[in-house]
C-alpha positions in Angstrom: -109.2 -27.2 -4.3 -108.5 -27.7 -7.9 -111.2 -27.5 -11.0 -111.0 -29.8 -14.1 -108.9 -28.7 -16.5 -110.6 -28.3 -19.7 -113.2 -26.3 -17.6 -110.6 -23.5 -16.2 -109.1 -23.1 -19.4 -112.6 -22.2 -20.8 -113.4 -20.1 -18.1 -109.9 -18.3 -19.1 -110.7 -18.3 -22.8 -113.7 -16.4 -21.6 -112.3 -14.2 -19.6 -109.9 -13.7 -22.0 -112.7 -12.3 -24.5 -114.3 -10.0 -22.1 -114.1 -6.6 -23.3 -112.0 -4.5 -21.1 -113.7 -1.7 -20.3 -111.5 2.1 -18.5 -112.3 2.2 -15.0 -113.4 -1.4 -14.6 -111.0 -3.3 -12.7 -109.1 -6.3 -13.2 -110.8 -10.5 -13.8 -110.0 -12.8 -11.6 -110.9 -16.7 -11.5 -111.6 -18.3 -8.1 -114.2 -21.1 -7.3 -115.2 -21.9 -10.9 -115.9 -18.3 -11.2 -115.5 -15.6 -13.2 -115.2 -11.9 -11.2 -114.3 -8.7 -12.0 -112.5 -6.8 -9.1 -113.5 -3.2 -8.4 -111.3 -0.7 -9.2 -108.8 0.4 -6.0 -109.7 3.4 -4.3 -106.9 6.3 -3.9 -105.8 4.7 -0.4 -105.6 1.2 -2.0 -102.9 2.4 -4.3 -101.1 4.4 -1.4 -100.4 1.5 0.4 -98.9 -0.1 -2.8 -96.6 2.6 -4.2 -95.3 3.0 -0.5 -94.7 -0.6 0.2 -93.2 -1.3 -3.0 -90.9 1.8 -2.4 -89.5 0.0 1.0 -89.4 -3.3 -1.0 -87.7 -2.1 -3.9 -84.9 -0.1 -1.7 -83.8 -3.9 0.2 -84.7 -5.9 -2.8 -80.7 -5.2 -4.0 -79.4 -6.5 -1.2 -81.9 -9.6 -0.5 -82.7 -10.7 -3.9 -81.1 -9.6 -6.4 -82.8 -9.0 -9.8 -86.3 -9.5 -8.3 -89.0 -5.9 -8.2 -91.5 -5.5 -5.8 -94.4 -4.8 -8.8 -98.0 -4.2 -9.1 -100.4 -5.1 -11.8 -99.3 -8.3 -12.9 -101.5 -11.1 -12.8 -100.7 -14.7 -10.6 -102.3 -17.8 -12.7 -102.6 -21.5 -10.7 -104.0 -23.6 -13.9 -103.9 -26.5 -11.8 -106.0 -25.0 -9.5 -108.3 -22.6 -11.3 -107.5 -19.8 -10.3 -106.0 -16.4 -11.8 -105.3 -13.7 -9.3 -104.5 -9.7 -9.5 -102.4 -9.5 -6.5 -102.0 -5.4 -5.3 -98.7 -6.8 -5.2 -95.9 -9.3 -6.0 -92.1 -9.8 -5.0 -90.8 -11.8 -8.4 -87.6 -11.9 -10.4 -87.6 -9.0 -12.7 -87.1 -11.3 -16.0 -90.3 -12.8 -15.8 -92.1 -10.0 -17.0 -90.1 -11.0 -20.1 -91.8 -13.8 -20.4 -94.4 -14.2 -23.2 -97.2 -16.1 -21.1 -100.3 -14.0 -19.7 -99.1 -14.4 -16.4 -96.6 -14.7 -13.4 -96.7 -18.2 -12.1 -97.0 -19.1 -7.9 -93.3 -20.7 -7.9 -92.2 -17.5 -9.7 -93.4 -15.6 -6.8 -91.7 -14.5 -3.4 -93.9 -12.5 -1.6 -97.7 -11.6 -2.3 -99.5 -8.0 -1.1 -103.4 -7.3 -0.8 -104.9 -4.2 0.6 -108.1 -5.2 1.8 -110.6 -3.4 -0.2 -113.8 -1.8 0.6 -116.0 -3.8 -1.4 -115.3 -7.2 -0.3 -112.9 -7.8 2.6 -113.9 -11.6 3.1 -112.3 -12.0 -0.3 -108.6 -10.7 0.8 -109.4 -11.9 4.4 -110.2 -15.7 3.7 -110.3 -16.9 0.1 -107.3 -15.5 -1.3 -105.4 -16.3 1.6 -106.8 -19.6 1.4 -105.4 -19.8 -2.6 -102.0 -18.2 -2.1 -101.0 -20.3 0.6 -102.1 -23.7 -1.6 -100.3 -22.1 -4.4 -97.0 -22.3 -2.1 -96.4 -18.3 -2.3 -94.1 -18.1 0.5 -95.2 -15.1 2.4 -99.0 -13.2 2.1 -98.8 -9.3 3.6 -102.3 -8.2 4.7 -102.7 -4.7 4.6 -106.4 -3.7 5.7 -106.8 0.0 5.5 -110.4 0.0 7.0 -109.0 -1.3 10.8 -105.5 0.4 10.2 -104.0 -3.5 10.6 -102.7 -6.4 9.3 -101.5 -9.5 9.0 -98.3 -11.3 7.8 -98.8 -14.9 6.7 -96.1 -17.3 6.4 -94.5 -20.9 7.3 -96.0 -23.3 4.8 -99.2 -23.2 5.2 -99.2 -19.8 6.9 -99.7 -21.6 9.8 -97.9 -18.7 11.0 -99.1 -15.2 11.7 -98.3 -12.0 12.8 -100.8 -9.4 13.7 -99.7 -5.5 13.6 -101.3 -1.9 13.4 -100.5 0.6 11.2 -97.2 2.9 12.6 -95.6 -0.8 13.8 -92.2 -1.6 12.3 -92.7 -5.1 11.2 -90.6 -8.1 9.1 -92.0 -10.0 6.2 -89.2 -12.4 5.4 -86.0 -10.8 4.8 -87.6 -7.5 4.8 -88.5 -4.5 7.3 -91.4 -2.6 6.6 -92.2 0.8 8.2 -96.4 0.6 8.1 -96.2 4.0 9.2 -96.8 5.9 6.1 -99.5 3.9 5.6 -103.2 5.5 5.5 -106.6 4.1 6.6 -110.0 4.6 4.5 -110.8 7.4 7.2 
C-alpha cells in the first residue's frame, strides 16, 4: 500500500518539524499517519545490545563491512512509510550517507522487540511494511511470551516460531535467544 507522493513528503516535512522532546521516543510514518513510538523499556534494549553483540561477532565472516546497529531510521517514500527498526543489518558506509535515512534495499536483516504498548504494531503492520519493502529477513523478538518469530522467503511466506533459550538461524546467522529476558 503506497500513499501519494506529495502527501508523504508533507507528512515528513511535518514530522520533520516536530519538536523532539528527552524521553519521547522516536516518529514513525505508517498508514498516512504520523506516530510517535514510546520509549523502549530496560528489557527492550536488552534484547538489542545482546543480539547485536552475536550479529556483530559473524558479521566479519558473512558480510563484510555491514554492522548490526540500532537507532537508525528505515524510509520507503514510495510507500509512506518511515520506520525506527530496534534493529538493522546494513553496510557500515551508509551511515555515511547524508540522507535522513537507511533505505529498504540498503537493508539485510530487520529486528523489533515487541513492545508493551502496542504489540499489534510489531506483530502485523510492520511486518506487513518490511516484507513489501523487500527487507529480506524480519526477527521477531516478543519479550512479553518469551517467543518469536523469524520471517523470511520473499514475502515471509516463511516462518519460524521459537522460544526464548532455542538456538535459532536468521539467514546466515546463529542466534543464541538464551540470554534474552522476558517483561517478567
Amino acid at each position: 500500500m503506497s500513499i501519494d507522493p506529495a502527501e508523504y513528503a508533507r507528512l515528513r516535512v511535518s514530522a520533520d518539524r516536530l519538536p523532539r522532546i528527552p524521553g519521547v521516543g522516536k516518529v514513525e510514518i505508517a498508514g498516512g499517519m504520523i506516530t510517535l513510538a514510546l520509549p523502549p523499556v530496560e528489557r527492550h534494549e536488552w534484547a538489542v545490545v545482546h543480539i547485536a553483540w552475536q550479529l556483530n561477532t559473524q558479521l566479519p565472516r558473512t558480510h563484510p563491512g555491514h554492522i548490526a546497529h540500532g537507532g537508525a531510521d528505515l524510509e520507503d517514500a514510495a510507500r509512506g512509510r518511515l520506520r525506527n527498526p530496534g534493529l538493522m543489518v546494513f553496510a557500515e558506509a551508509a551511515l555515511e550517507s547524508d540522507g535522513p535515512a537507511l533505505l529498504p534495499h540498503e537493508v539485510l536483516l530487520v529486528v523489533e522487540v515487541v513492545s508493551m504498548a502496542n504489540p499489534a504494531t510489531d506483530h502485523h503492520a510492520k511486518v506487513r511494511d518490511h516484507a513489501a519493502m523487500g527487507i529480506p529477513l524480519y526477527l521477531l523478538v516478543d519479550p512479553r511470551k518469551g517467543t518469536g518469530i523469524v520471517h523470511d522467503e520473499p514475502g515471509y511466506t516463511s516462518r519460524k516460531e521459537f522460544a526464548f533459550g532455542d538456538t535459532i538461524t536468521v539467514g546466515p546467522w546463529t542466534l543464541d535467544t538464551g540470554v534474552l529476558r522476558t517483561y517478567a
